[in-house]
Each structure stands twice: as structure tokens, then as C-alpha cells.
LUMLUMTI-256772 format. One record per residue (C-alpha): x, y, z. Coordinates in Angstrom, 3 decimals, padded with zeros to 6 digits. Example, Ala and Ser with C-alpha at 12.3 -4.5 7.8 and 13.67 -1.06 7.14 Angstrom:
BEGIN
       px       py       pz
  012.300 -004.500  007.800
  013.670 -001.060  007.140
REM end
This chain:
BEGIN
       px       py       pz
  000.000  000.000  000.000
  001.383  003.292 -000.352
  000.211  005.894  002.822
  002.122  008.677  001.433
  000.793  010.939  004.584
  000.510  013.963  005.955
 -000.524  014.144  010.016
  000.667  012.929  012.624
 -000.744  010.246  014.888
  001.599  009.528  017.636
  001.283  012.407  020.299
  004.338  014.255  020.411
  006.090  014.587  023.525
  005.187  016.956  026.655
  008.753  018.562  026.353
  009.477  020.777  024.107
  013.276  019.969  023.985
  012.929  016.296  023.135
  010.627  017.150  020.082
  012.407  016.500  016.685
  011.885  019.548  014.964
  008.999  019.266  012.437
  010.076  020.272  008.320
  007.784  022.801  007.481
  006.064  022.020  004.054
  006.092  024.303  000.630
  003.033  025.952 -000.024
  002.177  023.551 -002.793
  001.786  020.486 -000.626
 -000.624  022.367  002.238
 -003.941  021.575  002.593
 -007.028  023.084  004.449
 -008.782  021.218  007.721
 -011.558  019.320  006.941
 -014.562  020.492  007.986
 -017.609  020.215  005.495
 -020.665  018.527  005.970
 -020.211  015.656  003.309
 -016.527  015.036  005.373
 -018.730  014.302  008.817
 -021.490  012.555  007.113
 -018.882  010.145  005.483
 -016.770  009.516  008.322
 -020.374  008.799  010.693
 -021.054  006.197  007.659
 -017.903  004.626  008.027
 -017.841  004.428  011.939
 -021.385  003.169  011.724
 -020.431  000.073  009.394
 -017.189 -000.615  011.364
 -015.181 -000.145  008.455
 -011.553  001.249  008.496
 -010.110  003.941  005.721
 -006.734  004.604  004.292
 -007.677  007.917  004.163
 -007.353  008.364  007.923
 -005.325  005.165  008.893
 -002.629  006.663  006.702
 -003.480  010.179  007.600
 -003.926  011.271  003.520
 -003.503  014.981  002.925
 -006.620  014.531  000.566
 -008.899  013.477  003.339
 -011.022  016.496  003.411
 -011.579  017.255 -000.686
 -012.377  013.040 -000.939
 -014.458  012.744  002.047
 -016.246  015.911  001.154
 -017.535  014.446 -002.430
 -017.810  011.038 -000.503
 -015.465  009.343 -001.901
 -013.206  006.833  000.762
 -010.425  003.785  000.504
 -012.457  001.108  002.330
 -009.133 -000.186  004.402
 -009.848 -004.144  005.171
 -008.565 -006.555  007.282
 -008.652 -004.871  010.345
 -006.540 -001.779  011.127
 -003.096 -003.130  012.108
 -000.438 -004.108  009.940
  002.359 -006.923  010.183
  004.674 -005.250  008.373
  006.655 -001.801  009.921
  007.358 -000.222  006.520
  009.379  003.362  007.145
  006.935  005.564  005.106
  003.710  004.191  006.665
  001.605  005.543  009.414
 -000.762  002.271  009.442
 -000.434  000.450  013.194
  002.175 -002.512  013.719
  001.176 -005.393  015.754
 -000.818 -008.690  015.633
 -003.916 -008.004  014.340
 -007.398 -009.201  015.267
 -009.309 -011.749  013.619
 -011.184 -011.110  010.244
 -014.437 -009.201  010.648
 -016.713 -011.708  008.704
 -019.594 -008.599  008.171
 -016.594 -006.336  006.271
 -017.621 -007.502  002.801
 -021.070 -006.854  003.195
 -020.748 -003.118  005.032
 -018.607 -002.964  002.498
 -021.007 -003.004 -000.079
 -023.536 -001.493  001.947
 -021.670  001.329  002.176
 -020.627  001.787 -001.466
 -024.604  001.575 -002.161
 -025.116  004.633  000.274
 -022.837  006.691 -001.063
 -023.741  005.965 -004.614
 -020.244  005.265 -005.675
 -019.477  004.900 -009.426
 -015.762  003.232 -008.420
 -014.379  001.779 -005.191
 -011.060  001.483 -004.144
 -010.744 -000.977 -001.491
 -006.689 -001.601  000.027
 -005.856 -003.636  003.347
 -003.173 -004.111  005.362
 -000.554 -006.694  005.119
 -001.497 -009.561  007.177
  000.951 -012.042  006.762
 -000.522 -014.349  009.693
 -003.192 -015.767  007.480
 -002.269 -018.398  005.268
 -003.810 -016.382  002.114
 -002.027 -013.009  002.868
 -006.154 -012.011  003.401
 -006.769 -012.945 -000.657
 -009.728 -013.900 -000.032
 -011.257 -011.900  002.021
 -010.721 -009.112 -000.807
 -012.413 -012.358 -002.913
 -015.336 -011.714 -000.859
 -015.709 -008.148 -001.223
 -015.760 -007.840 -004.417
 -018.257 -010.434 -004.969
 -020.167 -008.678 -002.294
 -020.320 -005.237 -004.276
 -021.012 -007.318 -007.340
 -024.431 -008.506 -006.086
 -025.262 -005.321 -003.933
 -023.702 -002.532 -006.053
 -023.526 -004.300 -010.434
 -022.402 -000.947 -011.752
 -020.133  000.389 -009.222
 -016.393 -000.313 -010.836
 -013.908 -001.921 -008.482
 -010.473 -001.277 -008.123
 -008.030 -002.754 -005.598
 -004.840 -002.240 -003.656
 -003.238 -005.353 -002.288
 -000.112 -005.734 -000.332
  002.146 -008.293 -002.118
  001.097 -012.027 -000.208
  004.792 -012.466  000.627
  004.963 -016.273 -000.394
  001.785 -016.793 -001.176
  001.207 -014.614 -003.994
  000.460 -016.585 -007.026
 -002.181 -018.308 -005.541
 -003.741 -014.946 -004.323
 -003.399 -013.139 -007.341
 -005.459 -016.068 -009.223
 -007.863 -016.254 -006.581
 -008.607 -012.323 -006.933
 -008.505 -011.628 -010.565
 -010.987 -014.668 -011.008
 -013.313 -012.642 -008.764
 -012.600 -010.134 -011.599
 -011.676 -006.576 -010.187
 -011.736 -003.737 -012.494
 -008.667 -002.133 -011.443
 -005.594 -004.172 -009.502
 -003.427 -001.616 -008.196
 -000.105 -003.109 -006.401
  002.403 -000.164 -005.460
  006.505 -000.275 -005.806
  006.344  002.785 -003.849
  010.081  003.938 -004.247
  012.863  002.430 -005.880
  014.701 -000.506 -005.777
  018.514  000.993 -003.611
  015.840  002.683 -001.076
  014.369 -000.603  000.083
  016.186 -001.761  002.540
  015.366  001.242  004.737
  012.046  002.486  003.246
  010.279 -000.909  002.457
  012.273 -003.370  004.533
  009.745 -006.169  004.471
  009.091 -006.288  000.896
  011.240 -007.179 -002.539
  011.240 -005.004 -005.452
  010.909 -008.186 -007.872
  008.609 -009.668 -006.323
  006.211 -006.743 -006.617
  006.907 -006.481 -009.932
  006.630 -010.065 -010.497
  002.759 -009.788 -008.519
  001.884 -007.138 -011.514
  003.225 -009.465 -014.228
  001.331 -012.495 -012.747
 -001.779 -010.381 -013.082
 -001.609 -009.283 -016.340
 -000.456 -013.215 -016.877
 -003.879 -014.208 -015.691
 -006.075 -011.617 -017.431
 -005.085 -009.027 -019.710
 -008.237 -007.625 -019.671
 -007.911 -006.190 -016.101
 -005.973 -002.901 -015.714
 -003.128 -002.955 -013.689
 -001.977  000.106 -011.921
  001.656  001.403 -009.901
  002.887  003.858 -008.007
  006.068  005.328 -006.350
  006.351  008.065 -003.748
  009.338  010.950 -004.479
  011.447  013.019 -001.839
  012.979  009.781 -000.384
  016.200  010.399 -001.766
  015.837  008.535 -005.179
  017.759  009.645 -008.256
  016.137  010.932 -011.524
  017.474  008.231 -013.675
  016.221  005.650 -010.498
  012.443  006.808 -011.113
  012.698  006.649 -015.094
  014.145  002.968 -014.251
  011.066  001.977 -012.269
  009.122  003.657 -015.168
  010.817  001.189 -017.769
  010.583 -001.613 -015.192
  006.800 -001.105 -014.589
  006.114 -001.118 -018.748
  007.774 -004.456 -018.695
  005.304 -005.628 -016.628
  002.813 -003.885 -018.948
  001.467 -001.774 -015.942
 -000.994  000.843 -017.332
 -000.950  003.468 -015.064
  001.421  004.775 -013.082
  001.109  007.431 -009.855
  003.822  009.342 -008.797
  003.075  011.634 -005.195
  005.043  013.703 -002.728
  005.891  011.508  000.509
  005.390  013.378  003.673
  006.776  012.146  007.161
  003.565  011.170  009.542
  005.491  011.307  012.408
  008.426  012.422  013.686
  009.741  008.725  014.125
  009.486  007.425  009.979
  011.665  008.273  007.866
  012.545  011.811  006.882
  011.420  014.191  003.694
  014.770  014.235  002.115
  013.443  016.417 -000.774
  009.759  018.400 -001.597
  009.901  018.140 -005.063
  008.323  020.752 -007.111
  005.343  020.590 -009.320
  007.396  021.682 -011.747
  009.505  018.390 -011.306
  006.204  016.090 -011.069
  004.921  017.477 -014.481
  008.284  016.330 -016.003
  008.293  012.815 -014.610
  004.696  013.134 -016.140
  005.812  013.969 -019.491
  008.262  011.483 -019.922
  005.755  008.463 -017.974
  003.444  009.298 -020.693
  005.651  008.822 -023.530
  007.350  005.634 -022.337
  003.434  004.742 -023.240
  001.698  004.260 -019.688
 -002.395  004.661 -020.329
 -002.662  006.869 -017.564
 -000.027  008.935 -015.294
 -001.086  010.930 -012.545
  002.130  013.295 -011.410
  001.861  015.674 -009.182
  002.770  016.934 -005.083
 -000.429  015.461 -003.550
 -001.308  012.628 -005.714
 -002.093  009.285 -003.567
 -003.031  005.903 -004.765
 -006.411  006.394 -004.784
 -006.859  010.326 -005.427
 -009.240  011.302 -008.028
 -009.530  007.033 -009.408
 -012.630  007.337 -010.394
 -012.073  010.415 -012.816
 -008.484  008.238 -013.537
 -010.460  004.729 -014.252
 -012.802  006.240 -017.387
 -009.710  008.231 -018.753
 -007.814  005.114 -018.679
 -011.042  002.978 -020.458
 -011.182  005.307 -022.984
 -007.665  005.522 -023.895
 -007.175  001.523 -024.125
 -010.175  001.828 -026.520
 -008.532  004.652 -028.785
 -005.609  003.211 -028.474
 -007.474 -000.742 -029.658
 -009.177  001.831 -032.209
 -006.170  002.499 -033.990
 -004.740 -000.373 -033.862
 -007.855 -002.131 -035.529
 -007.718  000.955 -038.258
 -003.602 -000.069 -038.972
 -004.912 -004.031 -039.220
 -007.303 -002.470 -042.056
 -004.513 -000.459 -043.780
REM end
């Protein structure tokens, strides 16, 4: 998953002189408070249902604008994570068991908030023998029967070991959209996504694109890490190999004090040109810019991306002819 965030959730400390002095942000990447109507209404729907959110697990700058047209990440599988990934502000620890009603609230909240496309994510639970595959199985068959012409995109973690099987399982439940992030490049790993393999992410987007073409698959990478230039075109090239379609590129910003640091705000200028060039390395979709996120704007993203694999079948159907 990537939380590229923005708050802070761990309360800082009651002396000033042991606080690690906070970086103060460019006026690009700040956001307002949220505080409409449509924000409160959403966020009563989703405490009602018992049903976690990226948006506020990982504390997304976008919160308010999303919540406001209600639009949310439906975050499943519980609310802590097995993983302690550098960038993230999701909880560590042993989670609970799997809330058997999350499929249907699921879909029962999709249906109240008259949502044209989903994007449901989860946290990694490596304690289950499926990595959670099927519980994401389950959803998506539950918004089929409760929701037939809402579009469904996913986020998955990577199944560590178990991920052919859980790839199968999930694109036979036929998802619109399977989104699986890099999140930085390969030399940053180590530190930023310790539990995790760059290959074998990549090798998870091949596998789906192995199993149905027909499903778009979707990436993304968060900049100001401390990558190179050259490093992000190479992820670029590496994700068209896999014949990813669309590609996200956002601003990381430190949740707390304790992950790892901004080591760069990078300017819109900067995200427009790693835009430019994602396009024309022939991605179906890129979405560039300070305060994009996985899920920001998807919907909007999804029919762009529809349309443009038609044109692009269009003209390839009007060469056959010539």
C-alpha cells in the first residue's frame, strides 16, 4: 500500500526539547482542515459500518476534498499491519481476527454513497495463510451482487509467499482495477520498504496481467525519499515491462516524527516532467503531481484510462485495415 501521509498520529512529547523539529512544508503540498458537511457525514457512515479507511489510517492529505464528495479507501482486514514499513503511518502489531460482516458493510456502504468506483486496500497480514486474498475475494463479490455498476479497483499488499495463488484467486473474482504499489525504488528498500522485494512486486503485476489481460493494472512510487532521476525513469521502464498501465507518482510526507525523513519536496514543476516522460514511455494513464495518492481522483483516472485503451485498440484495428 502506499500511505504517502501527511498528520501525525503519535502524540508528540510533553517537552518541548525532546521534540524532533517538524520540516515545514512548501506551499504547494498544504492543505485546508476538513470540515464540510459531506466530510462528517462520510466519516459517521464509516464508523457506523465498522469499516476502516486509508484515508485516515494513513493520515492522507486529501482526506477532506475526498471525504467531502464522498469518496473513501475502504481499508480491510482490520486496522493493524504486520509489516513496519518506514513511510507508513498504518499500526504494527498482531492483528485481530477477520471481521466476517466487512464484505457486506462494504457493499452497503458503497450503495449509500452511490459510488461509481471503489477502491478498497488492506493491510498486510501475513498471519493468514492467504495473505487475506480472499477476504478481498469476498468483497468484491459482495459489491457485485449489492452494487452491479459500481467499478472496483483494488490495492493489495504483495502475499509475501503466497502470492500466485492470491493473485489467481482475486482476478478470477474479476476486479476492475488491480493496483499493487513499488512505492520507491529498488537501492531505497532496505530502509524504506524493509519487508518487501522489489521483484517480487513487480513479479505480482506481471502475474496479473499473466492471468487476465483484460484487467488494468496500476503502480505507483512516492518521491522526496532520496531517489535519483534516472532511479524513477528505471522503475518507469521496469513497470512497462510488466505492462502496468498506469502509473502514480506523489510527494511523501513524514507522519510522524519517528518514519523516515522528507529528504526532498519536489516541485510541481519536477512532477509534471516525470509526467511527461511516464506518458511517452506509453503508460495509459499517469497521474504526477505533489499530492497525488493511490487512490486520489480514481474514479475520474479509471474512465480516462477505459477510454484511452479503446482509442488506443481503435487504432490499432484501423492499422490491421490499412
Amino acid at each position: 500500500m502506499a500511505h504517502m501521509n501527511d498528520l501525525a498520529s503519535t502524540p508528540p512529547s510533553d517537552n518541548p526539547a525532546e521534540r524532533p523539529a517538524r520540516q515545514r512544508k512548501p506551499d504547494w503540498i498544504r492543505v485546508r482542515a476538513p470540515v464540510s458537511e459531506g466530510y462528517h457525514e462520510t466519516r459517521k457512515l464509516m464508523r457506523e459500518l465498522n469499516l476502516n479507511t486509508v484515508c485516515e489510517e494513513a493520515a492522507c492529505p486529501n482526506i477532506g476534498e475526498c471525504w467531502t464528495k464522498k469518496h473513501a479507501t475502504v481499508m480491510i482486514l482490520g486496522d493493524v499491519c504486520t509489516r513496519a514499513c518506514a513511510f507508513c503511518n498504518v499500526k504494527t502489531g498482531m492483528p485481530r481476527s477477520v471481521d466476517p460482516m466487512e464484505p457486506e458493510n462494504t457493499a452497503i456502504a458503497a450503495a449509500k454513497m452511490g459510488l461509481e468506483h471503489i477502491v478498497i486496500t488492506s493491510v498486510d497480514r501475513d498471519d493468514l495463510p492467504d495473505g487475506g486474498a480472499m477476504q478481498f475475494v469476498k468483497v468484491i463479490e459482495a459489491l457485485r451482487r449489492n452494487t452491479p455498476g459500481t467499478t472496483i479497483e483494488i490495492l493489495t499488499p504483495d502475499f509475501r509467499g503466497k502470492m500466485r495463488r492470491a493473485v489467481e484467486m482475486i482476478c478470477e473474482a474479476g476486479p476492475d482495477v488491480y493496483n499493487h504499489n513499488l512505492e520507491t525504488v529498488p537501492r531505497l528498500y532496505p530502509t524504506i520498504r524493509p519487508g518487501a522485494r522489489y521483484y517480487a512486486s513487480l513479479r505480482l503485476l506481471e502475474e496479473v496481467k499473466a492471468h487476465n489481460p483484460l484487467i488494468f493494472t496500476k503502480s505507483g512510487i512516492m518521491l522526496g525519499l532520496g531517489e535519483q532521476r534516472l532511479e524513477v525513469h528505471q522503475v518507469m521502464d521496469d513497470m512497462r515491462s510488466a505492462e502496468v498501465d498506469f502509473i502514480t507518482m506523489g510527494q511523501y510526507l513524514q507522519p510522524t516524527p519517528k518514519h523516515a525523513k522528507v529528504e526532498e519536496f519536489v516541485t510541481p514543476k519536477a512532477f509534471a516532467a516525470y509526467g511527461a516522460i511516464a506518458r511517452a514511455k506509453g503508460f495509459l494513464q499517469v497521474a504526477s503531481s505533489p499530492l497525488t495518492r493511490s487512490s486520489y481522483h480514481a474514479g475520474d483516472d479509471f474512465a480516462k484510462m477505459r477510454a484511452a485503451r479503446e482509442e488506443k485498440l481503435a487504432r490499432t484495428q484501423e492499422r490491421a485495415k490499412a
